[in-house]
N, C-alpha and C positions, 0 to 999 in steps of 0.2 A: 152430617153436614146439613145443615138449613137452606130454604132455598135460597133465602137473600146470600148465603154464600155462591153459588152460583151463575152465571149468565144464563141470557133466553134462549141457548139449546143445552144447558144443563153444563155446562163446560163451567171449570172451578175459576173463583177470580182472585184475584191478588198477589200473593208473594208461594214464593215456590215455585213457580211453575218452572223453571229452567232447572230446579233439582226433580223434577215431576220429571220431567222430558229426559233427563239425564239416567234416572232410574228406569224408566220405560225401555229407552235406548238399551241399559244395561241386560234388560230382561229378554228383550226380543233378539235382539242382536246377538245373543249368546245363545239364546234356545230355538232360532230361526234362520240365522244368519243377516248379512246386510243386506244384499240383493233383493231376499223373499222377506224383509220387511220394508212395506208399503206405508207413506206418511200418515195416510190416512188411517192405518192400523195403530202407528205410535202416537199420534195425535190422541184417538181413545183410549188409549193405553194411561194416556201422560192425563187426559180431560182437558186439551188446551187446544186451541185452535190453531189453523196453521199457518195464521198471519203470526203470532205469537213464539210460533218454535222461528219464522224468518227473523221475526225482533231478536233471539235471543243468538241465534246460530247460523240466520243468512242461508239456510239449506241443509241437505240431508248430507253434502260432504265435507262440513264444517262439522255438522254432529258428530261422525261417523271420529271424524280426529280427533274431538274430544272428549269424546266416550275412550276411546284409545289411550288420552294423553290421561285422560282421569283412573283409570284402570291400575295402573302402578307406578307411578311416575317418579319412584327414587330406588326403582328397581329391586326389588325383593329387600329392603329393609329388614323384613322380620327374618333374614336369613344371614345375609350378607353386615349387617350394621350389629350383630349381635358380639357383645364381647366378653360374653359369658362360655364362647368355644373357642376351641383354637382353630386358624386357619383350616386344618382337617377337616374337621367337625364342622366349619361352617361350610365346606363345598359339597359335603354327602346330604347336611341340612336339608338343603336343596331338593333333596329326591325323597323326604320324607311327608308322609302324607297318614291320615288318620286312619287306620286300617276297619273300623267300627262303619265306616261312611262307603255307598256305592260307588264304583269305580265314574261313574257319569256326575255323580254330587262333586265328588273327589275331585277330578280333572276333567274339567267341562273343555272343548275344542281354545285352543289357546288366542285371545281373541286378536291376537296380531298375529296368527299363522293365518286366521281366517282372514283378516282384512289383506292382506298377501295375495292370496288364493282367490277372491273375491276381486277384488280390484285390479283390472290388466295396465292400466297406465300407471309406471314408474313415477311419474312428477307428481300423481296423486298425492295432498299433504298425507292422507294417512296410510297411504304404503309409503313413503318418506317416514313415517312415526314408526311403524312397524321392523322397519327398517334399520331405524336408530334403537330400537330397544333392543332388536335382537343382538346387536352389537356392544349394546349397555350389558347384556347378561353374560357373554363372553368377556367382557371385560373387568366386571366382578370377579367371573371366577378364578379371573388370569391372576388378578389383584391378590385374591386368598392363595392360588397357589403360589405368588411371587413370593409371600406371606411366608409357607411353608416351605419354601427350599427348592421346588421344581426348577431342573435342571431347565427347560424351556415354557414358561407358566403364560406364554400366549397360546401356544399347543396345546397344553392343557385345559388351560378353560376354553377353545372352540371345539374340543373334543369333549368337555363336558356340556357344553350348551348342547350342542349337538345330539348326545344320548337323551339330555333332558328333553328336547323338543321331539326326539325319537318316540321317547314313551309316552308323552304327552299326547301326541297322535294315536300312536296303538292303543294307549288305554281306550282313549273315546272312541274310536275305532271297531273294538274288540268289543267293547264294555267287559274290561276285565284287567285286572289288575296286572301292571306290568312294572311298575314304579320298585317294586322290591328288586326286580331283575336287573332295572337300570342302574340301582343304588350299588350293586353287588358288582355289574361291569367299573361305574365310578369308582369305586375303591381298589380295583385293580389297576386300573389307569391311573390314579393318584398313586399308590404304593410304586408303579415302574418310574413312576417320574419327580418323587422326590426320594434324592441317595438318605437311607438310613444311617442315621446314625450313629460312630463305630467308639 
């Protein structure tokens, strides 16, 4: 980068900066948390100033929700929208994870459990987001099990989100691999609850 790319405390100018801020955001917030990151940390992070993240986001709990809303926002697509499995196959999908990669690469703290955990006011928009996804994930899975035959497929899938957000937690937790475990309880809970076919 050139100086004349820059402004006079070195901070970048032009276009990108609310993808800068967004990536920072995505970086600290996941390897720090929301709290223990400070604007002025993401500010250097992003090289923009912090009249600039107000132009773009109006405050750190405007970010915070859209870092959230940006994070998955049609809900595990690459799991759920795949129609290359069957109903089955896309609800264990779900608990599969690259076995080659550390449990911490793998499943990093899931960033709407944190902002959950992190945030004590309920009307907060992004415990409201948080909120609304974990409900979007349980309703995916409901949707595959209704898919598959399950005798009661809203049971089913908050009993699979459920184990999902379980391991998700242990693994980062543990650092250590739990997701095979979870995959193994899912398949027993899917097998009680759609009747085989006679």
């Amino acid at each position: 980068m050139t100086d004349l790319e820059k402004g006079p405390r070195g901070l970048r100018r032009g276009r990108g900066a609310r993808e800068r801020i967004l990536g920072a955001s995505r970086e600290l917030f996941g390897s720090r948390g929301i709290n223990n990151t400070g604007m002025d940390e993401l500010c250097a992070a992003a090289q923009v100033s912090k009249h600039t993240v107000y132009q773009h986001f109006g405050g750190k709990d405007q970010l915070v929700t859209e870092f959230l809303r940006q994070h998955d926002p049609d809900t595990m697509p690459d799991v759920f929208d795949r129609a290359d499995l069957t109903p089955r196959e896309r609800m264990l999908a779900a608990f599969d994870r690259p076995s080659t990669v550390p449990p911490r690469d793998v499943t990093p703290l899931c960033p709407f459990i944190g902002a959950a955990v992190e945030i004590s006011d309920p009307e907060h928009p992004a415990r409201r987001r948080a909120h609304d996804y974990k409900e979007a994930v349980a309703a995916r899975f409901a949707e595959a099990a209704r898919e598959a035959g399950a005798t009661d497929p809203e049971l089913l899938g908050e009993q699979l989100a459920l184990v999902l957000d379980g391991a998700s937690a242990r693994t980062r937790a543990l650092n250590a691999e739990t997701l095979g475990t979870a995959a193994a309880i899912a398949a027993t809970l899917i097998d009680q609850a759609v009747p085989v076919a006679r």
